[in-house]
Backbone and ligand atoms as CSV (ligand in chain L), in Angstrom:
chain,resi,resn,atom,element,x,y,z
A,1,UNK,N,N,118.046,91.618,90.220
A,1,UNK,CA,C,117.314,91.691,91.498
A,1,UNK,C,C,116.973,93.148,91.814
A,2,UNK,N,N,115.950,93.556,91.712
A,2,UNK,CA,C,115.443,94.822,92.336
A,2,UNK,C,C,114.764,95.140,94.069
A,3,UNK,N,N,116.100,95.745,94.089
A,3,UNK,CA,C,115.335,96.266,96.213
A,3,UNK,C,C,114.102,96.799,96.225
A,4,UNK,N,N,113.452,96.419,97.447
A,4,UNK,CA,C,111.736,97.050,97.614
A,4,UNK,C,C,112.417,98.826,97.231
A,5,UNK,N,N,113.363,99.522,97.654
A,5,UNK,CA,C,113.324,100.884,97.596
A,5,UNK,C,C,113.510,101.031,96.067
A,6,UNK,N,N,114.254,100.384,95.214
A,6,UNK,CA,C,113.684,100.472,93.955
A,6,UNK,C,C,112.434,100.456,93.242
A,7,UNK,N,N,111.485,98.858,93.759
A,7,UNK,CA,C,110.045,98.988,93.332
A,7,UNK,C,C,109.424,100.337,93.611
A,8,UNK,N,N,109.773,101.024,94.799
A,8,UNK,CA,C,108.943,102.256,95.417
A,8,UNK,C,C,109.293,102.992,94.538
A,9,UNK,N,N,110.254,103.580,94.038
A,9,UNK,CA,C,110.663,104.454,92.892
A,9,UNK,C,C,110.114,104.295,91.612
A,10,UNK,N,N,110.232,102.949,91.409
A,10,UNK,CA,C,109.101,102.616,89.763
A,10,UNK,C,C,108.046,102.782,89.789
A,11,UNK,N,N,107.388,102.594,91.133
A,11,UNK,CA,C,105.358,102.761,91.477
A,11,UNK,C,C,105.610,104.134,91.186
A,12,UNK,N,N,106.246,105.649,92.296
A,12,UNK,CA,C,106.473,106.594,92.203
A,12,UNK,C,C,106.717,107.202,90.644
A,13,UNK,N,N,107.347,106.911,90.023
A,13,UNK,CA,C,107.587,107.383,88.531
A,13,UNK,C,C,106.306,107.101,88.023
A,14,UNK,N,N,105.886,106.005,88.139
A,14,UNK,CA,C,104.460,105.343,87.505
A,14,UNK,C,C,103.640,105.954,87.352
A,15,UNK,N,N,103.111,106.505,88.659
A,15,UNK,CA,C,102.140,107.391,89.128
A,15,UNK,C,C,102.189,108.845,88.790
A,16,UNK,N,N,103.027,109.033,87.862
A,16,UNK,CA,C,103.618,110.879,87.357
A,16,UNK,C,C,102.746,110.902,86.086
A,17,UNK,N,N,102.747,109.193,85.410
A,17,UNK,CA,C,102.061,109.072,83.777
A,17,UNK,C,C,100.570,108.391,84.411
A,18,UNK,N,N,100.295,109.189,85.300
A,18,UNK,CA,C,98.848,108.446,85.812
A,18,UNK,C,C,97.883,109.769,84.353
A,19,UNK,N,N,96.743,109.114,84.013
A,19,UNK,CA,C,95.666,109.936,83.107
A,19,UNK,C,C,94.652,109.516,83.958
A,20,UNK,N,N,94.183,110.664,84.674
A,20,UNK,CA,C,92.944,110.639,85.537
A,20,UNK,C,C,92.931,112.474,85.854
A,21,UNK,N,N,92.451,112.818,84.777
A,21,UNK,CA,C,91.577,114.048,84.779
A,21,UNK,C,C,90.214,114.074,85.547
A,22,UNK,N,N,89.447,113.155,85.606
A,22,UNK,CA,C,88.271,113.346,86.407
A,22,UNK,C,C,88.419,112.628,87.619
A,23,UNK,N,N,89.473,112.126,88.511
A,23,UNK,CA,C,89.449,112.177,89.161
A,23,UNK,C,C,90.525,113.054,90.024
A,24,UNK,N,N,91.423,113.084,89.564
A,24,UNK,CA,C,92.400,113.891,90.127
A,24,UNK,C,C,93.003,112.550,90.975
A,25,UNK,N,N,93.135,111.822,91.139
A,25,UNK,CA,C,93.814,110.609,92.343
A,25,UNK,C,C,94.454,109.522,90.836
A,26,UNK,N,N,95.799,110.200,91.399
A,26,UNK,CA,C,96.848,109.335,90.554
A,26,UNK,C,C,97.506,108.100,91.407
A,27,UNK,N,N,97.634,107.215,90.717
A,27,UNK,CA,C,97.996,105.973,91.472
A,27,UNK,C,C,99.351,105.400,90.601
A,28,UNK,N,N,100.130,104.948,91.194
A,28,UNK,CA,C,101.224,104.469,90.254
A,28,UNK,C,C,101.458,102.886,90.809
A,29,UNK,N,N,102.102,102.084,90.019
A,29,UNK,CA,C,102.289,100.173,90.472
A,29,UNK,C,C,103.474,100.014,89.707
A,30,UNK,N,N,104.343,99.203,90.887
A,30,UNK,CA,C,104.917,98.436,89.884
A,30,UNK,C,C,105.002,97.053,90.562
A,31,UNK,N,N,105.098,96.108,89.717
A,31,UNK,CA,C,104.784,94.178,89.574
A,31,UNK,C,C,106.225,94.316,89.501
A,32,UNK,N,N,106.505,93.420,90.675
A,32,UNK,CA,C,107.911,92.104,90.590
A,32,UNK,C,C,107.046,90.957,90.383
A,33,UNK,N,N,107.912,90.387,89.120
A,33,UNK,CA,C,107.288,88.369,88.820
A,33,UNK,C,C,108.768,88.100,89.459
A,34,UNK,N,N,108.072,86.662,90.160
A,34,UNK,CA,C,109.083,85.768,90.670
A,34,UNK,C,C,110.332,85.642,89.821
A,35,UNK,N,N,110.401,85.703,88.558
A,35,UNK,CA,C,111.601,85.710,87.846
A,35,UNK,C,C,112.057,87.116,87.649
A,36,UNK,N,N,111.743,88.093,88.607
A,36,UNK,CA,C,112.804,89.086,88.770
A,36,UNK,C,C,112.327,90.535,87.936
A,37,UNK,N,N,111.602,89.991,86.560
A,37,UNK,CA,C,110.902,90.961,85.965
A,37,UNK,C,C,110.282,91.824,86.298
A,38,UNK,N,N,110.209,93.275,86.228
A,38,UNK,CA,C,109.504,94.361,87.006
A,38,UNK,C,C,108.206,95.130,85.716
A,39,UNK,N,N,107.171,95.116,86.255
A,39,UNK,CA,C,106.492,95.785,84.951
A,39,UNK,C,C,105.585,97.142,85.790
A,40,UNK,N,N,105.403,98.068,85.379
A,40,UNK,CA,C,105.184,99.577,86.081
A,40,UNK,C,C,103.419,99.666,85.282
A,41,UNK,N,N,102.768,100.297,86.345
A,41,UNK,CA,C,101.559,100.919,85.287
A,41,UNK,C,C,100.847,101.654,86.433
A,42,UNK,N,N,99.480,102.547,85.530
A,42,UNK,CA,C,99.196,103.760,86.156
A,42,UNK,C,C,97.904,103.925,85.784
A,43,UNK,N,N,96.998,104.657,86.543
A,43,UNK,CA,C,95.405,104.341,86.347
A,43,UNK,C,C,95.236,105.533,85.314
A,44,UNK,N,N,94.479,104.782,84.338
A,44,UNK,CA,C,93.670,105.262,83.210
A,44,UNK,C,C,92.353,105.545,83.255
A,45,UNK,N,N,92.221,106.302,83.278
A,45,UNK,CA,C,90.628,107.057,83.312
A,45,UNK,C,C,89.841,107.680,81.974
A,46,UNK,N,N,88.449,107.348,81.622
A,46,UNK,CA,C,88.242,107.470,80.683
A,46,UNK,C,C,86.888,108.281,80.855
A,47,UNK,N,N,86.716,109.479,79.573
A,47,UNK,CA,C,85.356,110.152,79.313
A,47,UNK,C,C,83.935,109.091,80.009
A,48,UNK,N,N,84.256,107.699,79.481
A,48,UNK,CA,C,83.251,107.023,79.576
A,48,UNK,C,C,83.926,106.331,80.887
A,49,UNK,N,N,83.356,106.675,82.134
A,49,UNK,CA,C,83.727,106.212,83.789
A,49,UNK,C,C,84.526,105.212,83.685
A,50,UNK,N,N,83.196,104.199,83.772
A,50,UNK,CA,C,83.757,102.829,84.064
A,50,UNK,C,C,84.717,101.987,83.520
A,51,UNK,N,N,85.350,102.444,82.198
A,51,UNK,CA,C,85.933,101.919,81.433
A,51,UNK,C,C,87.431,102.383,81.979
A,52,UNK,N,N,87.414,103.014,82.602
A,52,UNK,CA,C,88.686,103.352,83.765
A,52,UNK,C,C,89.684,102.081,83.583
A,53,UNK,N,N,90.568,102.396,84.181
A,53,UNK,CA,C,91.675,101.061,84.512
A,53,UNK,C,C,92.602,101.325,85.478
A,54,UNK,N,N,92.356,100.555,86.786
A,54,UNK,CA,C,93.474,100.542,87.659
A,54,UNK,C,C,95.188,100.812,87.433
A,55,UNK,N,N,95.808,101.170,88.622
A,55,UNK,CA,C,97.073,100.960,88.106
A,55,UNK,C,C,97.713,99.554,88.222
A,56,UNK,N,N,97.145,99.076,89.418
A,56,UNK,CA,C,97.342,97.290,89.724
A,56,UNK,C,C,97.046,96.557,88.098
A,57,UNK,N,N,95.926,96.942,87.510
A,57,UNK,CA,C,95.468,95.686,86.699
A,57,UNK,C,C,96.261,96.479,85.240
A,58,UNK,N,N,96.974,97.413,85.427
A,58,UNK,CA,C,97.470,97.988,83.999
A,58,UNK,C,C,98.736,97.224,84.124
A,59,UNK,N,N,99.709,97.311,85.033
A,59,UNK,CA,C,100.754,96.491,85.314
A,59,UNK,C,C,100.930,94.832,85.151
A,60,UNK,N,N,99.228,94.618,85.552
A,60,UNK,CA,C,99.696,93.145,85.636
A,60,UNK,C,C,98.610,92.643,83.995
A,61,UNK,N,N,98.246,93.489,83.384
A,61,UNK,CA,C,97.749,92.761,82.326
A,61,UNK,C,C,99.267,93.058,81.300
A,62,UNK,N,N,100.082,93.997,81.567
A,62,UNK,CA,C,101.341,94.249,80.957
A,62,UNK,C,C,102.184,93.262,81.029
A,63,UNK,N,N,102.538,92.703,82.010
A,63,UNK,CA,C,103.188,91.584,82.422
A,63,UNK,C,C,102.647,90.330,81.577
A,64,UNK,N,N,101.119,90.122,81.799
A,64,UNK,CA,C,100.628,88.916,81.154
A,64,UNK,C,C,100.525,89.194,79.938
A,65,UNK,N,N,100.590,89.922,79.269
A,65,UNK,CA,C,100.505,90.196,77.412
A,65,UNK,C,C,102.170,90.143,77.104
A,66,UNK,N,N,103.004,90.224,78.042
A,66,UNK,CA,C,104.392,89.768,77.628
A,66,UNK,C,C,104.661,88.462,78.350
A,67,UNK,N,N,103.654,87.462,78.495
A,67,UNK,CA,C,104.168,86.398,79.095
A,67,UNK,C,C,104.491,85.811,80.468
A,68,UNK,N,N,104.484,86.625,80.977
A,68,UNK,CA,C,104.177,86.672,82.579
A,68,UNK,C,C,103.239,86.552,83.648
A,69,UNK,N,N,103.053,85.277,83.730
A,69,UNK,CA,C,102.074,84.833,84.858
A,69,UNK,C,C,102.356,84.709,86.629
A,70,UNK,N,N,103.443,84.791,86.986
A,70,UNK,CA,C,103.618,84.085,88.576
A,70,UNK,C,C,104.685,85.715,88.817
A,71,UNK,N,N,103.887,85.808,89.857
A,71,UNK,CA,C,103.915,87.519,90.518
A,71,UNK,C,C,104.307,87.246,91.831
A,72,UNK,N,N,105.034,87.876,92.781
A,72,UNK,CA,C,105.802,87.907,93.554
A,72,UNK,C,C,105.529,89.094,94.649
A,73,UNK,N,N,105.499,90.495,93.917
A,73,UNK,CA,C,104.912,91.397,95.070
A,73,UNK,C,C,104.616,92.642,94.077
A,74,UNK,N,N,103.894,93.438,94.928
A,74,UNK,CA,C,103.264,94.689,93.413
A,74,UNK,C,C,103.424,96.182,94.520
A,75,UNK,N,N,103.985,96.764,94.626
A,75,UNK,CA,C,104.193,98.419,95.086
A,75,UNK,C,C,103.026,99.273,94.438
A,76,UNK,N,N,102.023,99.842,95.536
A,76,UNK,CA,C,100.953,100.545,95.090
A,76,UNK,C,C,101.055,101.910,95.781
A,77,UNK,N,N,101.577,103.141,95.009
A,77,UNK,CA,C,101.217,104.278,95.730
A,77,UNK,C,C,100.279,105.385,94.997
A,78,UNK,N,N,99.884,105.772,95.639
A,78,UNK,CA,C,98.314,106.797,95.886
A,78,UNK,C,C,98.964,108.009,96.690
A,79,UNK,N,N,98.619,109.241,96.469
A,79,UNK,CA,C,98.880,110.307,97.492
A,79,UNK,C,C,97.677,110.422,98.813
A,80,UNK,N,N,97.224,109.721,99.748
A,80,UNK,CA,C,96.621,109.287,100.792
A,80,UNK,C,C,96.836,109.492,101.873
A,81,UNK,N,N,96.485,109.875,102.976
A,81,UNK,CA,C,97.174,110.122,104.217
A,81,UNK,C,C,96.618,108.607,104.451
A,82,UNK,N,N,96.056,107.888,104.821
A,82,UNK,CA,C,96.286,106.188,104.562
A,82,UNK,C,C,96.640,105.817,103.748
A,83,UNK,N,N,97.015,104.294,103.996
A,83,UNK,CA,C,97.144,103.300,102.557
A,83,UNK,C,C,96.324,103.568,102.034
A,84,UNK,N,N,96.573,103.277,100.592
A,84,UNK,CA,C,95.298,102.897,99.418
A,84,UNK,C,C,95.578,101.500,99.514
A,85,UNK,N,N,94.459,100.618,99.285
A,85,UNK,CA,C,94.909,99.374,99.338
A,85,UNK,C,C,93.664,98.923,97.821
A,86,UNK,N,N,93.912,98.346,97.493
A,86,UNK,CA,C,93.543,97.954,95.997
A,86,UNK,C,C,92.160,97.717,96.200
A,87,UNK,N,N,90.789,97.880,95.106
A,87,UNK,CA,C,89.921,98.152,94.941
A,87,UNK,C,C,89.414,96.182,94.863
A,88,UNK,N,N,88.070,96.230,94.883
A,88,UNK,CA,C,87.549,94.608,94.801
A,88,UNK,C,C,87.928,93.984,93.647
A,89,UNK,N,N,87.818,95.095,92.848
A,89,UNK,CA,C,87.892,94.330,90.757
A,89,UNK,C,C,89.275,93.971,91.077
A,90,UNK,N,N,90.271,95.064,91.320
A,90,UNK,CA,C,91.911,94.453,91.409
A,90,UNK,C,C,92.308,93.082,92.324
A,91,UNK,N,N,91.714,93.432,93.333
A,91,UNK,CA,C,91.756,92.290,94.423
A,91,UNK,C,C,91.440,90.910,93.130
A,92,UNK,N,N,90.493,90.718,93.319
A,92,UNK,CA,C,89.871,89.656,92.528
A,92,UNK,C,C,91.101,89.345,90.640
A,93,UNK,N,N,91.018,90.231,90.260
A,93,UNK,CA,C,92.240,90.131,89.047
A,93,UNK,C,C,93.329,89.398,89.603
A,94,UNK,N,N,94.001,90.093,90.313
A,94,UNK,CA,C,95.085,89.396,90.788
A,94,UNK,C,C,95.589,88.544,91.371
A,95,UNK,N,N,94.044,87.958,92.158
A,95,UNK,CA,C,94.354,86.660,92.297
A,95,UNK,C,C,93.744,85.273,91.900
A,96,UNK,N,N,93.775,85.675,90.731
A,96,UNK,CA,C,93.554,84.827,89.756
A,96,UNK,C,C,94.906,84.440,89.544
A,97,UNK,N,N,95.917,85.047,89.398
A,97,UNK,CA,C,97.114,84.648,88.757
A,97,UNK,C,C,98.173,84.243,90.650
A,98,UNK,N,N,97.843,84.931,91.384
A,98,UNK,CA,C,99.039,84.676,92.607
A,98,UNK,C,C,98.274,85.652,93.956
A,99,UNK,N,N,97.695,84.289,94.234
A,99,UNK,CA,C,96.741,84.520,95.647
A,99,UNK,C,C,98.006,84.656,97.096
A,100,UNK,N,N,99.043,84.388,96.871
A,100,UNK,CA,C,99.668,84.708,97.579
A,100,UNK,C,C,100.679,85.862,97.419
A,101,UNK,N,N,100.182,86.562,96.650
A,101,UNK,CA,C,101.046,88.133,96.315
A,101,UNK,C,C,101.234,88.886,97.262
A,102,UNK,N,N,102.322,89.464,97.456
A,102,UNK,CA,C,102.642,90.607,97.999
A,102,UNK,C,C,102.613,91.908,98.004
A,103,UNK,N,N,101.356,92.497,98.504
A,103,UNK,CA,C,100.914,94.281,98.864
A,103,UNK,C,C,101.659,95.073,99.384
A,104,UNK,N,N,102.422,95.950,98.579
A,104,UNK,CA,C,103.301,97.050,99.868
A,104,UNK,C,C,102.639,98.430,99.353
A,105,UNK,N,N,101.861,98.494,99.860
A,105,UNK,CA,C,101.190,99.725,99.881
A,105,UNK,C,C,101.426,101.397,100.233
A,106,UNK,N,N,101.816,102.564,100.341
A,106,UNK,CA,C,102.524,103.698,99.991
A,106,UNK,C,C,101.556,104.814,100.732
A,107,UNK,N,N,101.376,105.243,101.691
A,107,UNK,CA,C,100.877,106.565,101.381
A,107,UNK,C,C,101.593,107.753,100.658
A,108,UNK,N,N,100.690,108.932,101.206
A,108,UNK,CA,C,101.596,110.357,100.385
A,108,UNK,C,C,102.729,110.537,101.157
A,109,UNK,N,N,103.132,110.224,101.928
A,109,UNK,CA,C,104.493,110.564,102.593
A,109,UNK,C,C,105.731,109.246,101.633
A,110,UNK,N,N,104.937,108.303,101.496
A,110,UNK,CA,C,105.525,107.126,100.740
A,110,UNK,C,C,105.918,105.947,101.979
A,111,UNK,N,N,104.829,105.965,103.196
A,111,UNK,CA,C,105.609,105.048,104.180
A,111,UNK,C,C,104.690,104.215,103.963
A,112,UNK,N,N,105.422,102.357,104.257
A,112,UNK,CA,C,104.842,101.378,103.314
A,112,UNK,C,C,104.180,100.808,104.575
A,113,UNK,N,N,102.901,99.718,103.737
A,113,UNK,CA,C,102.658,98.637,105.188
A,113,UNK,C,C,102.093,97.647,103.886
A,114,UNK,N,N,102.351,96.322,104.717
A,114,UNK,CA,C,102.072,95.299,103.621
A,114,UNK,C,C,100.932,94.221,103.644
A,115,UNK,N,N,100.697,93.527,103.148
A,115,UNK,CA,C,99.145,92.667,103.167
A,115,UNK,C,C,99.458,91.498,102.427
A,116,UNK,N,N,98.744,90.630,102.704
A,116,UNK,CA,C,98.901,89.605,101.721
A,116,UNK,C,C,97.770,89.466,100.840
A,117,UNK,N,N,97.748,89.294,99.663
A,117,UNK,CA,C,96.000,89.329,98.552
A,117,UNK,C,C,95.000,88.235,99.273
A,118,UNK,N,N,96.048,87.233,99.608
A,118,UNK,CA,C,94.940,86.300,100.470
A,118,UNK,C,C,94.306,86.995,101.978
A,119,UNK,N,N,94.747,87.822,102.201
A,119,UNK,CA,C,94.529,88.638,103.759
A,119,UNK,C,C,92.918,89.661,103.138
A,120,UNK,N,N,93.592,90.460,102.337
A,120,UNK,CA,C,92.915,91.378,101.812
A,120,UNK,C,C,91.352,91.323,100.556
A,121,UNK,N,N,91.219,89.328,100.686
A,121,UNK,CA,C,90.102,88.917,99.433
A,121,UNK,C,C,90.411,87.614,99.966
A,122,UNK,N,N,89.247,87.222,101.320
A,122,UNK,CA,C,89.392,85.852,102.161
A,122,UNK,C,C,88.509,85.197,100.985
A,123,UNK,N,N,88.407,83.985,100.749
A,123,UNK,CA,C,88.246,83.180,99.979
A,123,UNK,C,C,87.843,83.339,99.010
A,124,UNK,N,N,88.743,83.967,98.081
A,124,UNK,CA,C,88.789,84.532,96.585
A,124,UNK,C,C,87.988,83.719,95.733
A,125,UNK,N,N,87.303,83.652,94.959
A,125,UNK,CA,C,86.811,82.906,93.636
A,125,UNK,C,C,88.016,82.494,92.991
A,126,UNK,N,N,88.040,81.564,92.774
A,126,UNK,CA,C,88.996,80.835,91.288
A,126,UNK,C,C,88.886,79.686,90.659
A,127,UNK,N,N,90.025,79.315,89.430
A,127,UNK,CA,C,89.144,78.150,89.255
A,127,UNK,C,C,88.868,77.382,89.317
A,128,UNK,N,N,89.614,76.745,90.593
A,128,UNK,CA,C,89.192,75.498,91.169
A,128,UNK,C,C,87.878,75.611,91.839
A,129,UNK,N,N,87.209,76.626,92.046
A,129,UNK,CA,C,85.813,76.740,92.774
A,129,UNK,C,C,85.055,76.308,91.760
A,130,UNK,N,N,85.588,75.879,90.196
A,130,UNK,CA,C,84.491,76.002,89.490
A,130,UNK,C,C,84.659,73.917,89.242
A,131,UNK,N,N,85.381,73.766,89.918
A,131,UNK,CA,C,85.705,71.712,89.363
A,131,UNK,C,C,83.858,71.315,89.125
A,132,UNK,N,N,82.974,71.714,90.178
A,132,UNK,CA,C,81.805,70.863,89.969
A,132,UNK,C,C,80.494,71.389,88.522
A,133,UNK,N,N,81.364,71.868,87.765
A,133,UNK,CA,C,80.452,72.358,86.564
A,133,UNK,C,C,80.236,71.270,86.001
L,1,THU,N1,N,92.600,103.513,91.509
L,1,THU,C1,C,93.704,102.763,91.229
L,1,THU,O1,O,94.326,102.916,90.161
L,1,THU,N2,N,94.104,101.851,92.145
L,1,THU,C2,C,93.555,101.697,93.376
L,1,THU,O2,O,94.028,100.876,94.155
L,1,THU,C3,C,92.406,102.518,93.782
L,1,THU,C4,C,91.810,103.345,92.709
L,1,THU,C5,C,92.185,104.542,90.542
L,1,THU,C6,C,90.928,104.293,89.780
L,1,THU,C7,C,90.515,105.703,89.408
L,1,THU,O3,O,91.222,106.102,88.251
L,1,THU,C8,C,91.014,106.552,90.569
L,1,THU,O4,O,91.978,105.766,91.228
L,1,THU,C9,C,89.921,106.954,91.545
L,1,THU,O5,O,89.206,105.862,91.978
């Protein structure tokens, strides 16, 4: 069982192996899955822009390439005098897998406030939107 002040420490470490030279805005995550599993990741930034990668969707494609689908809550810190609160592409990724996830979001001081993915991406696409194909 890992305490939220633990997750905050794994996002925090996370965010030290952030690679974002062109932007300078390091972000660190770490994923609790409902079975307790913790997986950490950090935004990747690339010569070629767009090919970038969140720290939300580095964590949780980590999780799902080891088997891990059902997510529980994800610690996102950014150095921000607000929250950072996760971008549309992440929004949308993540709830694909757990529309009812848990956001605890970090500024630079590290003080948290939380969201729900369903709060933060009101009637998400998924794939039950797609039954009438
Ligand atoms: N970024 C994240 O990793 N997560 C967020 O929630 C917001 C933005 C990254 C993407 C890019 O590497 C940098 O922050 C600036 O947008």
């Amino acid at each position: 069982m890992t305490t939220l002040d633990e997750l905050k420490e794994l996002a925090i470490e996370a965010q030290k192996k952030a690679y974002c030279p062109y932007s300078n805005f390091p972000v660190g995550a770490a994923l609790e899955c409902n079975d307790g599993t913790v997986f950490t990741g950090c935004n990747i930034e690339n010569a070629s822009y767009p090919i970038g990668i969140c720290a939300e969707r580095t964590a949780m494609s980590k999780a799902i390439s080891e088997g891990h689908y059902d997510f529980k809550r994800i610690v996102i810190v950014a150095n921000t005098a607000d929250y950072c609160s996760p971008c549309g592409m992440c929004r949308q990724f993540m709830f694909e897998f757990s529309p009812e996830l848990e956001l605890i979001c970090l500024n630079a001081n590290h003080d948290a406030k939380s969201f729900s993915l369903n709060e933060l991406l009101v009637h998400g696409f998924n794939g039950s939107s797609m039954s009438n194909r």
